[in-house]
Every structure is written in structure tokens, then in C-alpha cells.
C-alpha positions in Angstrom: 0.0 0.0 0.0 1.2 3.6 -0.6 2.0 5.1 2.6 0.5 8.5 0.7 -2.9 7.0 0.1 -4.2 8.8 3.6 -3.0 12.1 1.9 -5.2 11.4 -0.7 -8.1 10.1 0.7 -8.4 13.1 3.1 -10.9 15.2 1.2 -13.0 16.9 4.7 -10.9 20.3 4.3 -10.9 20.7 0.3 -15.0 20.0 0.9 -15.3 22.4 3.5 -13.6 25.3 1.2 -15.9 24.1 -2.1 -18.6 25.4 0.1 -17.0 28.3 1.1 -16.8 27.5 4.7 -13.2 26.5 5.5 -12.7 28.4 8.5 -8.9 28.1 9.0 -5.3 29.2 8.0 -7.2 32.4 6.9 -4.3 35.3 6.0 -4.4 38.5 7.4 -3.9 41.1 5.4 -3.6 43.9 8.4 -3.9 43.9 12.1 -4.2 46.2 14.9 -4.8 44.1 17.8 -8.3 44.3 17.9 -9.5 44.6 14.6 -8.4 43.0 11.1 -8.6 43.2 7.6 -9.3 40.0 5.3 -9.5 40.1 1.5 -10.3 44.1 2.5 -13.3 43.6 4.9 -12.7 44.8 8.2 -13.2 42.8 11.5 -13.5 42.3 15.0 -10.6 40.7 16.5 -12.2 38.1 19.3 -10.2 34.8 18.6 -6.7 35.7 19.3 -4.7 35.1 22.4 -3.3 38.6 22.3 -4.7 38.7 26.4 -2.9 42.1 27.3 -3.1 44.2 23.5 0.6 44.3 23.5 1.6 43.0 19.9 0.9 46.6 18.5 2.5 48.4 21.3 5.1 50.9 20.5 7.1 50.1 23.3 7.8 46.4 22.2 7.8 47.2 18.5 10.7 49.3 19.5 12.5 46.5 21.8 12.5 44.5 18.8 13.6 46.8 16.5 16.5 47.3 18.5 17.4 44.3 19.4 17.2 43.7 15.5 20.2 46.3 14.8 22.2 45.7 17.5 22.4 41.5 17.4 20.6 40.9 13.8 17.5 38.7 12.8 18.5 35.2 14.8 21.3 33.5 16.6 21.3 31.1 14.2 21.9 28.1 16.6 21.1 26.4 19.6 22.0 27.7 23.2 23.3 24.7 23.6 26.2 25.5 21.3 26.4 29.2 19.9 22.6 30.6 20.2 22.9 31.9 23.7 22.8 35.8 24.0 23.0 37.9 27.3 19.2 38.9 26.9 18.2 35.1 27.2 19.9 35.1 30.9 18.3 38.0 31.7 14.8 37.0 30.8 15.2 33.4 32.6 16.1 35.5 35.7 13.3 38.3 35.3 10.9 35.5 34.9 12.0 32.7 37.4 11.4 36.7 39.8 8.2 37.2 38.0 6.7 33.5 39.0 7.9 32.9 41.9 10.7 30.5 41.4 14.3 30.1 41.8 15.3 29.9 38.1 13.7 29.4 35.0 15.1 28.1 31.3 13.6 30.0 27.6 12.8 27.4 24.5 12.3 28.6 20.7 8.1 27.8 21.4 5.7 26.8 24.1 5.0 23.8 22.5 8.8 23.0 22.8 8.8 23.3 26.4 6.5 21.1 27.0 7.8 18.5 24.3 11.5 19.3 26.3 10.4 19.0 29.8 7.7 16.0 30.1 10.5 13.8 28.0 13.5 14.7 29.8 11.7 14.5 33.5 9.5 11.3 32.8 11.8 8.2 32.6 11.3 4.4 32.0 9.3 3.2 35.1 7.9 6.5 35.7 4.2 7.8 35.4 2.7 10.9 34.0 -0.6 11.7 34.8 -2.9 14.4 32.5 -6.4 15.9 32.6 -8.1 14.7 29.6 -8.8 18.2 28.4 -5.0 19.1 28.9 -3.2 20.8 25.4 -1.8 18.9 22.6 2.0 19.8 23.4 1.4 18.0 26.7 0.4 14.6 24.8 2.7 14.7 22.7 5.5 15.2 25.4 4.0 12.5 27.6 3.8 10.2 24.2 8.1 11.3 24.1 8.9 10.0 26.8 9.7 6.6 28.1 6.9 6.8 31.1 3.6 5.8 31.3 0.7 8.2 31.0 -2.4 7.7 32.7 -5.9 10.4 32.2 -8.1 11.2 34.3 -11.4 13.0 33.4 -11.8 17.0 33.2 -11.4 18.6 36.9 -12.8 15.8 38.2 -10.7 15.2 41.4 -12.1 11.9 42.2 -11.4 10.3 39.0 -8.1 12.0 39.8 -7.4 10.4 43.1 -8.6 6.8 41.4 -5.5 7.3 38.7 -3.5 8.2 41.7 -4.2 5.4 43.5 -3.4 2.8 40.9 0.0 4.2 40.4 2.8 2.3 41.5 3.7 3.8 45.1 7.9 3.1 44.2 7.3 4.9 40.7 7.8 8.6 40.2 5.0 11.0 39.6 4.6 13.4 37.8 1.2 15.3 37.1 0.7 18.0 34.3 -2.4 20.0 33.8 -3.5 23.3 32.1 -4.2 25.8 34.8 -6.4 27.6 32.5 -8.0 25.8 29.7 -7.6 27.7 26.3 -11.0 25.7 24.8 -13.6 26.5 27.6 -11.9 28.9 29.9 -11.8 27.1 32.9 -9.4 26.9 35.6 -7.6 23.7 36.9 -8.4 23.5 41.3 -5.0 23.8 42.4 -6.4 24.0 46.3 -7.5 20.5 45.5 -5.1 19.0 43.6 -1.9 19.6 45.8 -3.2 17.9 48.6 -3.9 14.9 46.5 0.0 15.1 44.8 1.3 15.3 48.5 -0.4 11.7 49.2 0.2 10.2 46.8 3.9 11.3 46.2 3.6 13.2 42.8 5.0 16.2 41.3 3.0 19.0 40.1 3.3 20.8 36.3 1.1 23.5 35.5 0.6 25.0 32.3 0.5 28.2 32.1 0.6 29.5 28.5 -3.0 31.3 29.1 -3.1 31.9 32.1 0.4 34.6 32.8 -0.6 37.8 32.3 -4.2 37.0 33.0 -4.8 35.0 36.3 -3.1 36.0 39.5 -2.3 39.4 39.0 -0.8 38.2 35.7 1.7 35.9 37.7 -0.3 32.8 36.3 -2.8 30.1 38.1 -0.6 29.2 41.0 -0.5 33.1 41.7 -4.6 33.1 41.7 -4.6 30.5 44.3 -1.6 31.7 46.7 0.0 28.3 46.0 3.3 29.3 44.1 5.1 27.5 46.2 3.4 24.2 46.2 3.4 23.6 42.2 6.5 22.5 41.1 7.3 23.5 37.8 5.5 26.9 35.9 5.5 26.8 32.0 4.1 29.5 29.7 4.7 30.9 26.5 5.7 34.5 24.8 3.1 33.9 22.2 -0.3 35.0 24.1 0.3 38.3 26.9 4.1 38.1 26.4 3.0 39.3 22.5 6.5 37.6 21.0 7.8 33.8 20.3 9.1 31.5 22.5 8.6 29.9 26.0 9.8 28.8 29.2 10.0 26.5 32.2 10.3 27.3 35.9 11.3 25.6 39.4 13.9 24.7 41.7 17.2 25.5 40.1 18.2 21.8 40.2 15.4 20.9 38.6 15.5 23.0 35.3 19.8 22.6 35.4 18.5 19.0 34.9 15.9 19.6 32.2 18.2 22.2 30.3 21.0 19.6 29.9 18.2 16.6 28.8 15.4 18.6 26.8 15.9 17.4 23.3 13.9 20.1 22.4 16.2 22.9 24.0 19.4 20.8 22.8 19.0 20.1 19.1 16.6 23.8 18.4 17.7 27.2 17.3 17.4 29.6 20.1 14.4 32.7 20.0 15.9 35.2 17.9 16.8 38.6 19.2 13.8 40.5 18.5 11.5 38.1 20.3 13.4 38.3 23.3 13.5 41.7 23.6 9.9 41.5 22.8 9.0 39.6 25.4 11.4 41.3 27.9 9.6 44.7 27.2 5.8 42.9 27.5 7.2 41.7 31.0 7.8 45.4 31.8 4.7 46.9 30.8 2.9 44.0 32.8 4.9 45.1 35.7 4.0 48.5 36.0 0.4 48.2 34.5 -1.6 45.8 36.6 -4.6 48.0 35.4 -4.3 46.3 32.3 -5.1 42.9 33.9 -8.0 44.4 35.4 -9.5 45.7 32.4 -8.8 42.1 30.2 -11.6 40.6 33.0 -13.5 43.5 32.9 -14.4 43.1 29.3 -14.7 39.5 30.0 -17.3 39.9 32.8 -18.9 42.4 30.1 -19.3 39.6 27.6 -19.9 36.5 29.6 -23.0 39.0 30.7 -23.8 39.2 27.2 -23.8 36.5 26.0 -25.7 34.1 28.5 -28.4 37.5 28.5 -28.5 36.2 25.0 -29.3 32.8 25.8 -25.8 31.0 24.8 -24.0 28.4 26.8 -20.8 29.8 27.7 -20.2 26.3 29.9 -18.0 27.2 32.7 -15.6 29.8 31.9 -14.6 32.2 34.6 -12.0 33.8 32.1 -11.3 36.1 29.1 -11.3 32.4 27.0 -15.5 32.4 26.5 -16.8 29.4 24.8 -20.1 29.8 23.0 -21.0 25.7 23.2 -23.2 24.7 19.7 -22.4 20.9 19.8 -23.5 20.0 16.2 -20.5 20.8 14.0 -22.1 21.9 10.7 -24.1 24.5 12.8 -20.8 25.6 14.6 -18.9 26.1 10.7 -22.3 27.8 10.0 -22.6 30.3 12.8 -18.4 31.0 12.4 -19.5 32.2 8.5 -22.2 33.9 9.4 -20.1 36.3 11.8 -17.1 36.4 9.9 -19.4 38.0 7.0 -20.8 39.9 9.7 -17.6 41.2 10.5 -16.5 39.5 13.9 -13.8 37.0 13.5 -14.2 34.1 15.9 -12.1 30.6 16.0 -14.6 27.5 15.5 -13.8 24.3 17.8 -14.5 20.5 17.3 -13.4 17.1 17.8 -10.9 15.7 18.1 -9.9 19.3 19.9 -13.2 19.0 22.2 -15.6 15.9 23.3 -17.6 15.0 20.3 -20.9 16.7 20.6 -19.8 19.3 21.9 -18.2 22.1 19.5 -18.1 25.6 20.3 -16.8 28.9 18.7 -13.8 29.7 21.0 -13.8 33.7 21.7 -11.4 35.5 23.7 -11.1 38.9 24.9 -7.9 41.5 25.1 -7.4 44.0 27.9 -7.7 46.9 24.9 -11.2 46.0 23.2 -13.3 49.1 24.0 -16.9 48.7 25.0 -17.6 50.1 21.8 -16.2 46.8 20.1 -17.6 44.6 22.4 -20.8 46.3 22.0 -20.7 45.8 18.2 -20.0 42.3 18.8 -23.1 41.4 20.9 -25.2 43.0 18.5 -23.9 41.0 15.6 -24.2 38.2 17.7 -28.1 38.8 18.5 -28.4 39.2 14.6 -26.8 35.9 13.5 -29.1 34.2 16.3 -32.1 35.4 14.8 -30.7 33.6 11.5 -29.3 30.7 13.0 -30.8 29.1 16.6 -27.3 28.2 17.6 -28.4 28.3 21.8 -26.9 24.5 22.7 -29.5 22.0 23.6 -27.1 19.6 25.5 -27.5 16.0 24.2 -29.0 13.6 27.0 -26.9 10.5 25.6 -23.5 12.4 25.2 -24.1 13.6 29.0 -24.8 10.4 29.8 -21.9 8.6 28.4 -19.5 11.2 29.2 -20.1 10.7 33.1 -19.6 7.2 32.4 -16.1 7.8 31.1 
């Protein structure tokens, strides 16, 4: 058999644009933050990750400029070998300060830190343990290493302490979750997870690559509970509030002088370039000295979580600037996105394999610099497509009933 035949069988996307309703890898042909223009309409920017509005900021546009003139375009190598710059240092120690921890190691992406990390710290005979709702880059670094991973169903601490329980008491540990979930906007319970790692003798990841510069005073989920110091290692990435490229890892200094000589990741990749680490050193500033903008990124939130459910629309159980509007049938999600992308809000439609079957959703997010003006605008196109399209989620009694069964 050709081992291309897959490629050509797959026909789901090329379908999906003959009806004019492929709804990804769309170019942008501009974009100020908030708004966009596509093939020359203009839009409202609510599916982008862009938590604090800093990508267009004149204050990191000019970091990476300079950094640009005074070290070139990239390092063109790993830190390993010749790719380490000065400014790399400085933002490990500036952000091992920021979380909380002793020291802290930068990859080339988010997704490589978690690739890096879970493979180098999970051996043969050890066990990691994941929320079933936890990000791709965490599977795929469990699936790298030599452990075993174990699931456990979404927030459920029950089902937690079950997996727990059948672990091996002699094996090592280690338990990785999303503090805040980029699909639905929840939160991971910290408060009741730590007590569970403590008895059963686990170590405690959390990823933060949504939630710094939104939760805890922008200091991430363990910052929101009080609980810095009883989660072990703190990842994020540059590429959401940080408005840059690139990622990192934090914990005991031991710990990441372990991972930073192991990470295949971190070995064998080409360092962030210049610009995107002075990018991200300047969004670390601005976060520094204006909380306000934290407090304005949930205000707008609260505004449209509001809206929304006044509206009639499940927005399941987010508590964060990630708002899910839950549709469940998948042809009516595609349908709703077109209708507001004509409409002129751009949203980011959401379904299976990246949620539970039956339950897709358009994913909307919210930065600290949409006025109420935007937001506004957005609700009323919202009410307008609803009156098209009945998109309010009737929850599927079967679905419900097999997921608790899970």
C-alpha cells in the first residue's frame, strides 16, 4: 500500500472550502490588535490570544527593533552551542522573579517546552498523569517520553485520586495540567489537587501558557490560588500576553539545570531570535507597571460573559477572558463562524478531536484593549446571526450520559 494514500483520501478540508466554509489558515492582510482586515473587509478581532493588546505596542515594536540592529534577525543556533545571547539570561532570571521561582530556562516555542520538559523529566518506570482536556504539546510530550501516561477526566478530582491510586507507590510522579483551559476557559483547582500530589507522592506541572498575564495578577494560576510555592514547575509561553515567540519552564534551580542539559527540544533547536526576546522582555515590563491592564482584560470578560448568557448562549464554565459559545453540532458551529465572519467579527470555530464529540463551540477570547464600543458591536452581531441561526446549545441527553460514564 502507498503510505500516501491517507493524503489522498483526506478530502474533509478541500470539501469544506468548495462550500466556502473552511474556517482556517485564513491570511491577514492587516492587524491592529483588535481589529483585522481579510481580503479588504474589516473585522472584530475576538479569537486571538493577544490577552494584554501588547503585539501593537510601541514600546515592544521598538524593543525588537532594537534588538534587530544591535544583534541581527537570529542567533542562528542552539544555546546549547552558539545561540545563547546575554538577553536570554536576563529574561530566565526576570521571569523565574516574576513567577515565583528560583530559576527558570527559555525554548524557541511553548509547545517545545512542553515536548522538552515532560520527555526529559518522565523516565522508564515513571508515570505521568494528565487531565483529559490538557493541550496537545502535553500529549505529545507524555507520548516522548519513556513513562507511562495515565488520564483522568476533566477537573474531576475523584477520577483524579482513582489514577492516583493505581499508580505504582515506588514509581515517580509526575502530574501535568492546564491551569487555564484555552478551549472553555476554565481553571484547573489547584487548592484540590496539591493535597492529593502530597499523598500520593507526585510532582505537580502546571501550564501556564494562558493563564500569565491574565490570572493572579498576571503571575499565572498558582499566583490566583496563593499556591506558588506548592506547584512544582511553571510553564508559559511568549506567544499570548508576552506578545512575541518562544517559551519557558520554571522551578527549583536543580530541577531546570536537569531539564536544560536533557530537553531534546532545547538541545538540538535554534534559540528565539533577538527580536523576540526583547519583545517579550519589554511585555514583562509593561505588565509590571500596569496591573490596570489585567484588570480591564476581566473586565471586558465579565462584560461579555454578561452578554452572552443575556442572549441565551451556553458559555459552559468559563470564569476567564477564554468564553466558549457551546453549539455541539458541528455543521451548525462552521455555519454560525461564517455567518459572523461576514458579519464582521472573527471568531475561532472548535470540534473534535480538539473538544468531546458533541460538543463544538466557537472559542472567543477577549484583550485588555477592546473598548466597549467593540464589544458592544460584537453582541449585536451576535443577536443578529441568532435570529438567523438558533445556535443556543441543547445539550445532548446520551452524550451527557456517556461522558459521566467515562
Amino acid at each position: 500500500m502507498d503510505i500516501f494514500a491517507k493524503c489522498q483520501e483526506f478530502t474533509a478540508a478541500k470539501e469544506l472550502k468548495e462550500a466556502g466554509g473552511y474556517p482556517y489558515f485564513i491570511p491577514l492582510d492587516e492587524t491592529e490588535g483588535t481589529e483585522v482586515t481579510i481580503n479588504g473587509q474589516r473585522l472584530i478581532m475576538i479569537g486571538s490570544n493577544n490577552y494584554l493588546g501588547l503585539t501593537t505596542d510601541p514600546r515592544v515594536r521598538a524593543a525588537a527593533i532594537e534588538a534587530i540592529h544591535r544583534f541581527g534577525t537570529s542567533c542562528t543556533g542552539s544555546r546549547f552551542l552558539n545561540g545563547n545571547l546575554q538577553m536570554h539570561i536576563e529574561l530566565e532570571q526576570r521571569l523565574a522573579n516574576f513567577v515565583g521561582k528560583e530559576a527558570a530556562l527559555v525554548f524557541s516555542t511553548g509547545m517545545q517546552v512542553n515536548l522538552g520538559t515532560i520527555s526529559a523529566i518522565v523516565g522508564r518506570g515513571d508515570i505521568v498523569i494528565t487531565d483529559r482536556d490538557d493541550h496537545a504539546s502535553i500529549v505529545d510530550g507524555c507520548r516522548l517520553s519513556f513513562g507511562q501516561m495515565k488520564r483522568y477526566r476533566h477537573n474531576d478530582m475523584a477520577d483524579l485520586e482513582r489514577v492516583l491510586k493505581q499508580c505504582d507507590p515506588k514509581a515517580g510522579k509526575l502530574l501535568v495540567v492546564d491551569g487555564l483551559f484555552s478551549m472553555e476557559g476554565d481553571i484547573a483547582p489547584l487548592p484540590e489537587m496539591v493535597p492529593l500530589c502530597r499523598k500520593y507522592g507526585a510532582r505537580l506541572m502546571c501550564d501556564d501558557a494562558h493563564a500569565l498575564g491574565v490570572l493572579g495578577q498576571g503571575r499565572g494560576t498558582a499566583a490566583h490560588f496563593g499556591m506558588t510555592a506548592d506547584v512544582d514547575l511553571i510553564m508559559s509561553t511568549f506567544s499570548k500576553s508576552f506578545a512575541s515567540l518562544g517559551g519557558f519552564i520554571a522551578g527549583d534551580e536543580v530541577v531546570i539545570h536537569y531539564i536544560q542539559h536533557h530537553a531534546r527540544s532545547l538541545i538540538f533547536s535554534a534559540s528565539i531570535p533577538p527580536a523576540s526576546a526583547a519583545a517579550a522582555l519589554a511585555a514583562l515590563d509593561i505588565l509590571e507597571k500596569e496591573p490596570e491592564r489585567v484588570e480591564r482584560l476581566h473586565h471586558n470578560a465579565e462584560k461579555m460573559r454578561a452578554g452572552f448568557r443575556a442572549l441565551g448562549l451556553d458559555t459552559g464554565n468559563s470564569v476567564t477572558p477564554v468564553i466558549p459559545i457551546i453549539i455541539g453540532d458541528d455543521q451548525k458551529t462552521f455555519a454560525v463562524w461564517k455567518a459572523l465572519f461576514e458579519a464582521g467579527v472573527f471568531t475561532n470555530p472548535v470540534i473534535s478531536p480538539a473538544v468531546a464529540p458533541g460538543h463544538s463551540l466557537l472559542r472567543t477570547s477577549y484583550m485588555a484593549t477592546h473598548t466597549d464600543e467593540q464589544l458592544d458591536r460584537v453582541l449585536e452581531i451576535f443577536a443578529e446571526v441568532l435570529k438567523q441561526i438558533d445556535f443556543r446549545h441543547q445539550p445532548d441527553a446520551s452524550l451527557e450520559a456517556a461522558a459521566s460514564a467515562d
